[in-house]
C-alpha positions as CSV (number, residue, x, y, z in Angstrom):
1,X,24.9,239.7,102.0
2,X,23.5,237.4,99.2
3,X,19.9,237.0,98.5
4,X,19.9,233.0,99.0
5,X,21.6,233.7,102.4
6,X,19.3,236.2,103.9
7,X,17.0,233.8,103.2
8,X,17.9,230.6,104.4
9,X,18.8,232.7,107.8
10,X,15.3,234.1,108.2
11,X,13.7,230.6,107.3
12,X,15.9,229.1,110.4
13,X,14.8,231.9,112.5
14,X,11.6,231.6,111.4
15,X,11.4,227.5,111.8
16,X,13.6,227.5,115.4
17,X,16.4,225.9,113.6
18,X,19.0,228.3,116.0
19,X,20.1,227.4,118.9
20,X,20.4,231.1,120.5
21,X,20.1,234.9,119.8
22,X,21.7,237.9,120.6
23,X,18.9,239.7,122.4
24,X,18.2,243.5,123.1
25,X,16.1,245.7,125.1
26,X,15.4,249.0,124.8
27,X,13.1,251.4,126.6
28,X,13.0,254.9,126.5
29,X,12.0,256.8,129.8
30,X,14.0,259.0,130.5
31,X,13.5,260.0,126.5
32,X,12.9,264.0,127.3
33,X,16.9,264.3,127.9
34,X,17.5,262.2,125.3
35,X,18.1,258.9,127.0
36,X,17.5,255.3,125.8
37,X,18.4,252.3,128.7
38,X,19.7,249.5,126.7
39,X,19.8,245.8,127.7
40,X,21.6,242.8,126.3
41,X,22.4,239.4,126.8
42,X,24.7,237.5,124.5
43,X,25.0,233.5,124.9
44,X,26.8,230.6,123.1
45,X,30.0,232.3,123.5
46,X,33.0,229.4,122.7
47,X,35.8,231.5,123.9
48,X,37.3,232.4,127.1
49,X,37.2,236.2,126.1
50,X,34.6,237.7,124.0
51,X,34.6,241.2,122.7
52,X,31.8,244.2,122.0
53,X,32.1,246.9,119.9
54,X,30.3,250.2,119.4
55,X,30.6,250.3,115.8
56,X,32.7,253.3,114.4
57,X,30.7,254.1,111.1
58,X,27.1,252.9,108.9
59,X,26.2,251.5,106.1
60,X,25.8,254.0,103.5
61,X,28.2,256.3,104.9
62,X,32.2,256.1,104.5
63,X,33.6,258.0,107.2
64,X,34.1,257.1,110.9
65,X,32.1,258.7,113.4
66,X,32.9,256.5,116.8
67,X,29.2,256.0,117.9
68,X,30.9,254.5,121.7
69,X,31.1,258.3,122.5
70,X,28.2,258.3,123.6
71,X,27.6,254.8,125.5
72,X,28.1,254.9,128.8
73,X,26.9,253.3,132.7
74,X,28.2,249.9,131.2
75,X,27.6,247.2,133.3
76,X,28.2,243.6,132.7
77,X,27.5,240.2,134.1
78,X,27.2,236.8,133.7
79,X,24.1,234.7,133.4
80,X,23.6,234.5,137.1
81,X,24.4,238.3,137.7
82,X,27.9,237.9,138.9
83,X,30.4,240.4,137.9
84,X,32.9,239.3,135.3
85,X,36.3,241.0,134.2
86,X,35.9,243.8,131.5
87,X,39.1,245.5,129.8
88,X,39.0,248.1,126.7
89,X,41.7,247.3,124.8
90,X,40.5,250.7,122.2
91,X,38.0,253.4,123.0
92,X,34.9,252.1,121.1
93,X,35.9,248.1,122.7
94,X,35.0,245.8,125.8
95,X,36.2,242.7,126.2
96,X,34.9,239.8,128.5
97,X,37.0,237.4,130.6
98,X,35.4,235.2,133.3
99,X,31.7,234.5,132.1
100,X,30.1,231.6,132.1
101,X,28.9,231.0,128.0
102,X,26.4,233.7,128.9
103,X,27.3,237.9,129.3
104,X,24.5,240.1,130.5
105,X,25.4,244.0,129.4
106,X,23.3,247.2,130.2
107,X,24.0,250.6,129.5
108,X,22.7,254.5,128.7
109,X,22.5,255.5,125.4
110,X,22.9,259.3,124.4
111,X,21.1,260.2,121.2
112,X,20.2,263.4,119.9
113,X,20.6,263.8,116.2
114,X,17.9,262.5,113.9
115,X,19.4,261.5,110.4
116,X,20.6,258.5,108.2
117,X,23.3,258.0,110.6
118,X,23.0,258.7,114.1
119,X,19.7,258.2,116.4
120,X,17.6,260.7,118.1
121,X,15.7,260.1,121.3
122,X,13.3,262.7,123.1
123,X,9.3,263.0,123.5
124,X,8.7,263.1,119.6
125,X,10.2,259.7,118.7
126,X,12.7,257.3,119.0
127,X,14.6,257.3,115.9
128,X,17.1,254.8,116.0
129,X,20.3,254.0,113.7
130,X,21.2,250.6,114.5
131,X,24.9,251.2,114.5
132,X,24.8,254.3,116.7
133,X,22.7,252.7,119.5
134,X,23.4,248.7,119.8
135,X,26.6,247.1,121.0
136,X,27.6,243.7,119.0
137,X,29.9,241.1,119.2
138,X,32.1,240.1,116.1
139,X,32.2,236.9,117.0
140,X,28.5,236.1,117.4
141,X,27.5,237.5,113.8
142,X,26.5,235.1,112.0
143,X,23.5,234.4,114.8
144,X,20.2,235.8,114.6
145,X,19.9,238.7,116.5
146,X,15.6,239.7,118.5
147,X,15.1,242.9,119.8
148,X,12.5,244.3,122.4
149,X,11.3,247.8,121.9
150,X,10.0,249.0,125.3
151,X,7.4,252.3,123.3
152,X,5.8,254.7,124.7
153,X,2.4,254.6,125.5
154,X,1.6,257.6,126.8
155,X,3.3,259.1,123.6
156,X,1.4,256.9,121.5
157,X,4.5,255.4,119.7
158,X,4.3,252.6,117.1
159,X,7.2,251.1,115.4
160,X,8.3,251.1,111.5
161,X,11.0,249.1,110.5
162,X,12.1,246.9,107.8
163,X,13.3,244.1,110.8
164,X,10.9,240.7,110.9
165,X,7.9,241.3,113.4
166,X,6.8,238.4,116.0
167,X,4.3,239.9,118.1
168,X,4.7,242.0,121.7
169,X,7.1,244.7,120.3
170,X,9.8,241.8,119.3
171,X,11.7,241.6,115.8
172,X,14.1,239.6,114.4
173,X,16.8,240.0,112.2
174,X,18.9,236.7,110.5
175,X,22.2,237.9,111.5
176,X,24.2,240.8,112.1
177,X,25.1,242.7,109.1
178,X,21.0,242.9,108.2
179,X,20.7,243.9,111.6
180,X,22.9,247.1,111.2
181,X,21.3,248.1,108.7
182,X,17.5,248.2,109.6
183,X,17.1,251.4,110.6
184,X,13.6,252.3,113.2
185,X,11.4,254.8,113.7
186,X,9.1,254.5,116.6
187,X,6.8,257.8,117.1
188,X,3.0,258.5,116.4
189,X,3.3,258.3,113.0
190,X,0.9,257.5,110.1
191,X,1.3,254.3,107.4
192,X,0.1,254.9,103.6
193,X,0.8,251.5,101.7
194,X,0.2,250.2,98.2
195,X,1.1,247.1,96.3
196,X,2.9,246.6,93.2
197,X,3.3,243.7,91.0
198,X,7.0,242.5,89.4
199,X,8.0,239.1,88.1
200,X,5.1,236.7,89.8
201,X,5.3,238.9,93.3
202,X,3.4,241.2,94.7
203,X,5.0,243.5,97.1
204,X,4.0,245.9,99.5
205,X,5.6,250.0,99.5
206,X,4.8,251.2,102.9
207,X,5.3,254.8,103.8
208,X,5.6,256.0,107.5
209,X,5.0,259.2,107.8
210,X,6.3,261.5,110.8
211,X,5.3,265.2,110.7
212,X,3.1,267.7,112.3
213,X,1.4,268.7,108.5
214,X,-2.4,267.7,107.6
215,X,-3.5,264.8,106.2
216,X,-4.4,266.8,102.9
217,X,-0.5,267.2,102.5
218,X,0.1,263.8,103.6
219,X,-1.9,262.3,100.7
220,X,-0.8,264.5,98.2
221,X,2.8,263.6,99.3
222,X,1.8,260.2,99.3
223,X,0.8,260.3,95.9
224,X,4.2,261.5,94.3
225,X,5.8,258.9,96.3
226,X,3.9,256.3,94.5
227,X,4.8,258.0,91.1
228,X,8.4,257.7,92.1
229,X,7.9,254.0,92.7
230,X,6.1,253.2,89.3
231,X,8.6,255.1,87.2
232,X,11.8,253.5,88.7
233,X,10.4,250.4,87.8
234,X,10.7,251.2,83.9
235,X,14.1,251.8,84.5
236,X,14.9,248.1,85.6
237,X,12.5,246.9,84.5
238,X,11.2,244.9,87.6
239,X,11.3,245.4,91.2
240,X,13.7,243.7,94.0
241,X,12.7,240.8,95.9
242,X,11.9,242.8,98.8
243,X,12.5,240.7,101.9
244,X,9.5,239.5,104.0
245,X,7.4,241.3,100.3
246,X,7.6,244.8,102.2
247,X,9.8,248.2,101.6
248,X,9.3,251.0,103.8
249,X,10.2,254.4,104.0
250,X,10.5,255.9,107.0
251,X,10.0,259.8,106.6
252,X,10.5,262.1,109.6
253,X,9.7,265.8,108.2
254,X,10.3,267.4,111.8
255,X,11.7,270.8,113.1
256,X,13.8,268.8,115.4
257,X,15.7,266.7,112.6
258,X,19.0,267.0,110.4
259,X,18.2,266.8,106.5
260,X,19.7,263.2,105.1
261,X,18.9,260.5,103.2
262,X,20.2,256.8,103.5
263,X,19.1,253.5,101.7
264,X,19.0,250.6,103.4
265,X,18.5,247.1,101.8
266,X,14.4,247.0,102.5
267,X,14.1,250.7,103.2
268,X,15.3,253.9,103.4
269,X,15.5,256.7,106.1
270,X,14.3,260.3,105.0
271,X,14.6,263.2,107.6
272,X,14.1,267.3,106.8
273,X,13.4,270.0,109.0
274,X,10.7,271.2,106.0
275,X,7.2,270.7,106.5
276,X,4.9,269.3,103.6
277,X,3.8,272.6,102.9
278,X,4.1,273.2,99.2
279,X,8.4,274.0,98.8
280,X,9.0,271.0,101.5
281,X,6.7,268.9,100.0
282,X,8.6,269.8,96.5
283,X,12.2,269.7,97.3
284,X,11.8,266.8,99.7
285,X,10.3,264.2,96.9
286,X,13.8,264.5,95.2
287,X,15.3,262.5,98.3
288,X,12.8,260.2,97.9
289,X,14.0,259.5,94.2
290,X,17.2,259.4,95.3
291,X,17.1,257.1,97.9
292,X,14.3,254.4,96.3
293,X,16.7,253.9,93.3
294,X,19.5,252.7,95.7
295,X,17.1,249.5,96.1
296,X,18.5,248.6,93.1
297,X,22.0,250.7,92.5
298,X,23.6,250.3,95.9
299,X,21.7,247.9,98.5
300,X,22.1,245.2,95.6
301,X,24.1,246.5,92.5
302,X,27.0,246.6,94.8
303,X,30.5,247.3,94.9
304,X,32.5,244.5,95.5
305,X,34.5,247.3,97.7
306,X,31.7,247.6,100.0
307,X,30.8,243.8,100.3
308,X,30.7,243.2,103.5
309,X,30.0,246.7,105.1
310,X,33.0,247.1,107.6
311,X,31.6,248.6,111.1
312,X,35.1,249.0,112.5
313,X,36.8,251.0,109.8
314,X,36.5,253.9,107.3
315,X,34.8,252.3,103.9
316,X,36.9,253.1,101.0
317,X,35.3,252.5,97.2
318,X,36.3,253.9,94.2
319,X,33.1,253.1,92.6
320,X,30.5,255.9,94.1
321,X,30.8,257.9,91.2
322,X,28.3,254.9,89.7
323,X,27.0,254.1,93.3
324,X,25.8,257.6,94.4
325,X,26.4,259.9,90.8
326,X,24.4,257.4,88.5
327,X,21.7,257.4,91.5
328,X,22.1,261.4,91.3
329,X,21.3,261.3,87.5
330,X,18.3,259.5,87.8
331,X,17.1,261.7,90.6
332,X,16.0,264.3,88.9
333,X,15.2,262.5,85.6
334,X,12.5,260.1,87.4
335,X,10.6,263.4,88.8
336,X,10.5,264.5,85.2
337,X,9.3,261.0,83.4
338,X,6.7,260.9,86.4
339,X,5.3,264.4,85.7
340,X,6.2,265.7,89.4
341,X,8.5,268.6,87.3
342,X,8.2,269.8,84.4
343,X,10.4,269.5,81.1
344,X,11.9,272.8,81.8
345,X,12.7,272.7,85.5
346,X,14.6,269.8,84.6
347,X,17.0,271.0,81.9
348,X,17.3,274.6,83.4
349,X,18.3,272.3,87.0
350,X,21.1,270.5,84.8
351,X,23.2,274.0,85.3
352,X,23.7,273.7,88.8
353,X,25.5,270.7,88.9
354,X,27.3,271.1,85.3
355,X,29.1,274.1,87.0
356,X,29.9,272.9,90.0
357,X,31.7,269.9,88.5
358,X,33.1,271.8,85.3
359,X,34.2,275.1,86.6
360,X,36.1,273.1,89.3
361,X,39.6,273.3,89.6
362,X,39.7,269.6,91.2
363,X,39.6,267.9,88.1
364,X,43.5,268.4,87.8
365,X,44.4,266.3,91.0
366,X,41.7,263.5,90.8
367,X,39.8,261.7,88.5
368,X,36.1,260.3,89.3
369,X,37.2,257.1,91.1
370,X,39.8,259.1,93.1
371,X,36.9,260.9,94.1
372,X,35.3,258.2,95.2
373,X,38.0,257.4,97.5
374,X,37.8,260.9,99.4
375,X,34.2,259.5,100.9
376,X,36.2,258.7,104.4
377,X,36.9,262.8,104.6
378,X,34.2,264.4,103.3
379,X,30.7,262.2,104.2
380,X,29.0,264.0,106.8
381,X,32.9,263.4,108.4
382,X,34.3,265.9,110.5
383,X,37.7,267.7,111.1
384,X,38.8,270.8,113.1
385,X,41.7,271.8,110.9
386,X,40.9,273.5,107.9
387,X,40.8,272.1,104.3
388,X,40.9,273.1,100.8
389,X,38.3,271.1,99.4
390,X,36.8,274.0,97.0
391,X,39.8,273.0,95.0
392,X,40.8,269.4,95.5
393,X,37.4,268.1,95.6
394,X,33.8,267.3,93.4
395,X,31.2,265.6,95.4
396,X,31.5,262.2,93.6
397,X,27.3,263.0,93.6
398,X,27.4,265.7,91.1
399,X,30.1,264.6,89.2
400,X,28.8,261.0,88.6
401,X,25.3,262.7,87.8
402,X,27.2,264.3,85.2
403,X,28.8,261.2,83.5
404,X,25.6,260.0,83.4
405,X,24.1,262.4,81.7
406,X,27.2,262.5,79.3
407,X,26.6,258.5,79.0
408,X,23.1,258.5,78.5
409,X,23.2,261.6,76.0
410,X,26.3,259.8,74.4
411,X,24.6,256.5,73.8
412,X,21.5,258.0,72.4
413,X,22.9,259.9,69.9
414,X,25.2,257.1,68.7
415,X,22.6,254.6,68.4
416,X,19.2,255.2,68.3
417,X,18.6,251.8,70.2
418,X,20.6,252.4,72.8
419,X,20.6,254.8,76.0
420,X,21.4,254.3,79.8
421,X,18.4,253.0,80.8
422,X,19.1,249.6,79.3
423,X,22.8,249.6,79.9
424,X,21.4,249.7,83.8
425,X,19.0,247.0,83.4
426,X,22.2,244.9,82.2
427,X,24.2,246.0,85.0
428,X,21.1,244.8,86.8
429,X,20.6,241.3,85.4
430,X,24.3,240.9,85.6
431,X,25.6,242.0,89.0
432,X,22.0,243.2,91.2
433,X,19.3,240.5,90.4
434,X,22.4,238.1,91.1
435,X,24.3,240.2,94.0
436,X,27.5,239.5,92.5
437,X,29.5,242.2,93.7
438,X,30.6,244.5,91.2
439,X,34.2,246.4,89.8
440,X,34.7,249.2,88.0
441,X,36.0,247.0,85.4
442,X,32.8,245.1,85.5
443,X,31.6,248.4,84.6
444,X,33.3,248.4,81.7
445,X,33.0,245.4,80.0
446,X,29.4,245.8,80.4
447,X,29.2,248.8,78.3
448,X,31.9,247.0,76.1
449,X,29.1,244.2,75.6
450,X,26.2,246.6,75.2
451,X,27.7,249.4,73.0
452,X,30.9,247.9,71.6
453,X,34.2,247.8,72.7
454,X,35.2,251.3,70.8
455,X,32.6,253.1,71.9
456,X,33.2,251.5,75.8
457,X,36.7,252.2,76.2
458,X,36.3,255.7,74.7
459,X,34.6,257.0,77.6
460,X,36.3,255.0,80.0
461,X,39.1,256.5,78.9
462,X,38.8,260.0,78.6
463,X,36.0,260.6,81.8
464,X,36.8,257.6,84.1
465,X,40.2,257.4,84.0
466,X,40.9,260.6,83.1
467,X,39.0,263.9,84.2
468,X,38.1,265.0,80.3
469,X,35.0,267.4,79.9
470,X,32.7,265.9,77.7
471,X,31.1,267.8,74.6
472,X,27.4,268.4,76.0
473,X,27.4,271.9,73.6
474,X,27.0,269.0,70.8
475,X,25.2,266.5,72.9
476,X,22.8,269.2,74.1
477,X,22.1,270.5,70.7
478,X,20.8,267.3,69.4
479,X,18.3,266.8,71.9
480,X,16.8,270.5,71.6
481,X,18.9,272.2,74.4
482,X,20.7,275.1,74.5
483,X,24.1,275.7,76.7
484,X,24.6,279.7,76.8
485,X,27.6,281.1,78.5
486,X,26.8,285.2,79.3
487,X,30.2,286.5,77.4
488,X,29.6,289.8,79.5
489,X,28.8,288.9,83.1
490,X,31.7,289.4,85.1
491,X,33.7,287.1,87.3
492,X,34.5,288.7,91.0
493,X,36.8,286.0,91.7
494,X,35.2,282.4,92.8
495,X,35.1,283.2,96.2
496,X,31.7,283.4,98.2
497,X,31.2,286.8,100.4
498,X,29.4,286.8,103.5
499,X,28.3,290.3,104.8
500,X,27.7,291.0,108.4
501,X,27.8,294.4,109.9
502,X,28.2,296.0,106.6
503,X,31.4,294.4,105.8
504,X,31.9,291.9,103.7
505,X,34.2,289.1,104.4
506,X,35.5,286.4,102.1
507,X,34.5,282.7,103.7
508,X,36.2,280.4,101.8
509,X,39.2,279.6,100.3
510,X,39.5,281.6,96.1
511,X,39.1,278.9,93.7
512,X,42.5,278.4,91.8
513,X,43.0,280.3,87.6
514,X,39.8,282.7,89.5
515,X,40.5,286.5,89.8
516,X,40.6,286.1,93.5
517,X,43.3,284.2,93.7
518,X,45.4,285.4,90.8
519,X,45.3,288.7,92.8
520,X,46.4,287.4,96.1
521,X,42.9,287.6,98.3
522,X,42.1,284.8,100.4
523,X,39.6,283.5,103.2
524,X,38.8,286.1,105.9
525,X,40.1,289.2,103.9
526,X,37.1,291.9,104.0
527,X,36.4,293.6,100.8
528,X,36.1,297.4,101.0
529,X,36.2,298.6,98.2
530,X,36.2,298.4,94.0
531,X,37.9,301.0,92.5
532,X,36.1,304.0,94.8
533,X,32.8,302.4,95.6
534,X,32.5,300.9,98.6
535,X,31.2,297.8,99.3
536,X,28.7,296.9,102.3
537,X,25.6,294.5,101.3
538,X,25.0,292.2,98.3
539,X,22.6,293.8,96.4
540,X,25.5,296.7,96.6
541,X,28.1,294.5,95.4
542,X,26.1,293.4,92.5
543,X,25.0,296.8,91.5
544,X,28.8,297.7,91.2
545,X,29.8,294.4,89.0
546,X,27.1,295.4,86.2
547,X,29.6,298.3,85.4
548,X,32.4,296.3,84.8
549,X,32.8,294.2,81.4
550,X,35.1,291.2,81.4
551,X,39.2,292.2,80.8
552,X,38.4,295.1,83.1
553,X,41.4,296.0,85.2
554,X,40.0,297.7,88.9
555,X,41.5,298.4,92.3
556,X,40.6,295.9,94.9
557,X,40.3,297.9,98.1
558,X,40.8,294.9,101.3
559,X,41.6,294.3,104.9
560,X,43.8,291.6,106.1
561,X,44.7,291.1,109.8
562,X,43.3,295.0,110.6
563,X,45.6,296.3,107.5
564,X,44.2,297.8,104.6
565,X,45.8,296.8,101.5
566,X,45.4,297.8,97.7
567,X,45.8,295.4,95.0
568,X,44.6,295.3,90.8
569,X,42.2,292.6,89.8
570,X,41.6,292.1,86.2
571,X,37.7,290.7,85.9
572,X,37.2,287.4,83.3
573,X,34.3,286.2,81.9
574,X,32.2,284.2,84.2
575,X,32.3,280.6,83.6
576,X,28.4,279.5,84.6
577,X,26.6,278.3,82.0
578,X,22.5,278.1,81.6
579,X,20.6,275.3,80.1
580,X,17.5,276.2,78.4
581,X,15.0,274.1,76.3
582,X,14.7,275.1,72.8
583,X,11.1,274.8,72.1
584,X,11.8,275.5,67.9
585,X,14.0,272.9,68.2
586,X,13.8,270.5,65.0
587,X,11.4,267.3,65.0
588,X,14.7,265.1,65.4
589,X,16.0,266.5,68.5
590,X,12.5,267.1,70.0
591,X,11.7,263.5,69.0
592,X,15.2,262.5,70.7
593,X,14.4,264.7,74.1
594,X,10.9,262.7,74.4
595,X,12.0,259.6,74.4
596,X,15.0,260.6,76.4
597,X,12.1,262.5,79.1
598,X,9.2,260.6,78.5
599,X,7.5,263.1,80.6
600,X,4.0,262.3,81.3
């Protein structure tokens, strides 16, 4: 929704300029079985039938996940308690007949998963996904929508939210499609805040903190949160106009969680079942990275694809590989410029993700938009029949992390006056600071207009529309990093083994051109044997492939449906690489590196 919109909506809520509200209660008593009773009452309804929906997905995630599963003891009158006529036309639908302008609703909600996308009630919190806990009506969504959170006292629950407060528990939201996606948390939780300054404004980063840690950790935490904030400033060079001056994130570090992220237009949900104990308190930051960078690429830098979120279908963009990879890029990148890692955690980390995405067979049935569109059937979705994703499929994450990386190496060393951090500040002034929605050719003729059509086109070409590896041996070298491929390591196959009970069983499906599936072994088969050793435990297994060299035919020793079955395998090189930073590298490339880092 556009910035001039939002705000003439919370102006005429604020003033009383609306003549009704969607209004909601919800109270949470029966919270130890995971129970929230929900209350509703919808007026100013023009037609003779008006429907409600559960929605069926959230913003920020693309698949469908039918939240009405878990409604149920609907009840619904009209404003004088009398019963009117309800059908359900779909599963996830209600519709209305025989009210009187007015329909009163009530119902149980189930809840009991605590991430970005569903809500989670019990006698720790209330954490609440709009979407998975509040019927709406279509029709009423342009009204401004107050809801009544009935908390806990005896639990000592307050509530953190990036909805409009007006005193006694009540908050407001200008209209439905904000309303989705304000995301609460109501527990005992802690508040950190800080201001920063951008453009005239002064805005206020709050952080609600959920955990069962110390307060030591807390303000440590709390301190590279605030780092992360700073340096994705320089990136943009200002901040958003943050609606009602505030962001918030709303951190739940519990045991009783799920690990997500998820941006929101004013702030973002972060949930992980690690304490802030020193590894939590590490590897959760990078979520924080992630997810503050959507304020900018994402929640207003937006696909025109996603504009408006649909809660009623699967959301289909071919643009994530900027949306979600770009954001990838920067994650680790801003820990690095703000000190939180150092220099060489972050190049040696660039392996991981350069062979997943390079090593993948994938690239030969889709490029990186197509991977976008797979977002429906692989984010946090869920099917019963298998899939072959190990070979169809790169998270459009890693692989857009990697175009960026190519980009932003690319751009550097063509021009010295040009890298990816100003090519996003365009993008920004262009399509986010406006909320213009956004195309991939937009995209394009962006980079056309800040590095030349040539130099535009060229990598459009070759790693947008097509799925070409880019050269980072070369790109690498001239920023003082090495890319070293181990020409002896052997490759068992590209399939993962999983040992239990001393055998050891393939789990997924061989990766295609891999040993493994050259030599006919597939998912479920149990590796006995290579050549006459037997093979019962990992460290055994590895033990066994340090005596084999690369072009080394063996005898593959398997069991498939309770047969044992021989077969050769001929070993290859392995195709991981390792990213190292050369510390002898020349004053050029070191010079290039720091002002590619600018590690503090």
């Amino acid at each position: 929704m556009k910035l001039v919109q939002i705000l003439i909506a919370i102006l005429c809520v604020q003033l009383g300029f609306s003549q009704s509200k969607n209004q909601y209660h919800i109270s949470f008593d029966n919270a130890v079985h995971h129970e929230a009773k929900i209350q509703a009452t919808f007026s100013d309804i023009k037609t003779d039938i008006i429907s409600l929906r559960m929605s069926r997905t959230s913003p920020g995630r693309y698949a469908l996940h039918e939240f009405a599963k878990n409604v149920y003891d609907v009840k619904v009158t009209d404003s004088q308690g009398k019963k009117v006529k309800v059908t359900r036309p779909n599963p996830h639908q209600w519709d209305i007949s025989g009210h009187d302008g007015t329909i009163k609703v009530s119902y149980i909600l189930f809840a009991d998963r605590g991430d970005g996308t569903y809500s989670q009630i019990d006698e720790t919190h209330a954490h609440l996904n709009i979407p998975a806990t509040f019927m709406f009506a279509p029709a009423l969504k342009d009204s401004p929508i107050e809801v009544t959170f009935d908390t806990r006292k005896d639990l000592n629950w307050k509530i953190a939210t990036q909805l409009f407060p007006v005193g006694n528990n009540k908050y407001t939201a200008p209209n439905l499609q904000y309303f989705m996606d304000s995301p609460v948390e109501i527990s005992n939780h802690s508040v950190k805040a800080f201001t920063v300054q951008s453009e005239g404004s002064e805005y206020t980063i709050q952080f609600a903190l959920h955990h069962l840690g110390t307060e030591e950790e807390a303000n440590t935490y709390f301190e590279k949160v605030k780092k992360v904030v700073l340096q994705e400033k320089e990136v943009f060079g200002e901040y958003p106009k943050f609606d009602n001056g505030t962001y918030t994130f709303l951190a739940c570090y519990m045991p009783n969680v799920s690990g997500d992220g998820m941006e929101h237009r004013n702030s973002t949900i972060l949930t992980s079942t690690r304490s802030l104990a020193k590894e939590g308190m590490d590897r959760n930051i990078g979520t924080v990275s992630h997810e503050f960078f959507h304020a900018w690429n994402v929640e207003r830098i937006r696909p025109k694809t996603l504009e408006p979120f649909d809660f009623e279908k699967a959301n289909m963009s071919g643009e994530l590989w900027f949306a979600e990879g770009f954001t990838s890029y920067y994650t680790g990148l801003i820990l690095c410029r703000a000190g939180i890692i150092s220099q060489e955690q972050y190049i040696q980390g660039l392996a991981r993700s350069f062979n997943y995405v390079w090593n993948s067979p994938a690239r030969v049935y889709f490029n990186p938009t197509e991977m976008s569109y797979q977002a429906p059937f692989v984010d946090a979705a869920t099917s019963v029949d298998p899939v072959n994703r190990g070979n169809t499929f790169i998270s459009y994450y890693s692989y857009g992390s990697m175009l960026g990386l190519a980009l932003d190496l690319s751009l550097r060393n063509y021009k010295d006056s040009l890298n990816l951090d100003d090519y996003m500040k365009l993008v920004w002034q262009k399509y986010g600071k406006t909320e213009i929605p956004y195309t991939e050719e937009h995209l394009l003729t962006t980079l056309r207009e800040y590095a030349g059509e040539s130099f535009a086109n060229d990598f459009f070409d070759k790693y947008i529309n097509s799925s070409q590896v880019p050269d980072y041996k070369t790109l690498f070298a001239n920023f003082g990093i090495s890319m070293i491929n181990n020409q002896e390591k052997v490759y068992f196959g590209g399939v993962p083994i999983k040992f239990e009970n001393n055998d050891a069983f393939i789990s997924d499906y061989p990766k295609k051109g891999s040993p493994a599936y050259t030599t006919g072994l597939d998912k479920d088969d149990i590796i006995i044997a290579i050549n006459e050793d037997p093979i019962t435990d990992e460290k055994q297994l590895s033990e066994v492939l340090k005596k084999y060299i690369p072009g080394k035919k063996v005898t593959i020793t398997y069991k498939r449906l309770g047969k044992e079955v021989k077969t050769e395998m001929t070993f290859t090189t392995h195709p991981d690489i390792e990213t190292k930073l050369l510390q002898n590298a020349g004053k050029e490339a070191i010079n290039k590196r720091e002002n590619w880092l600018k590690s503090k």
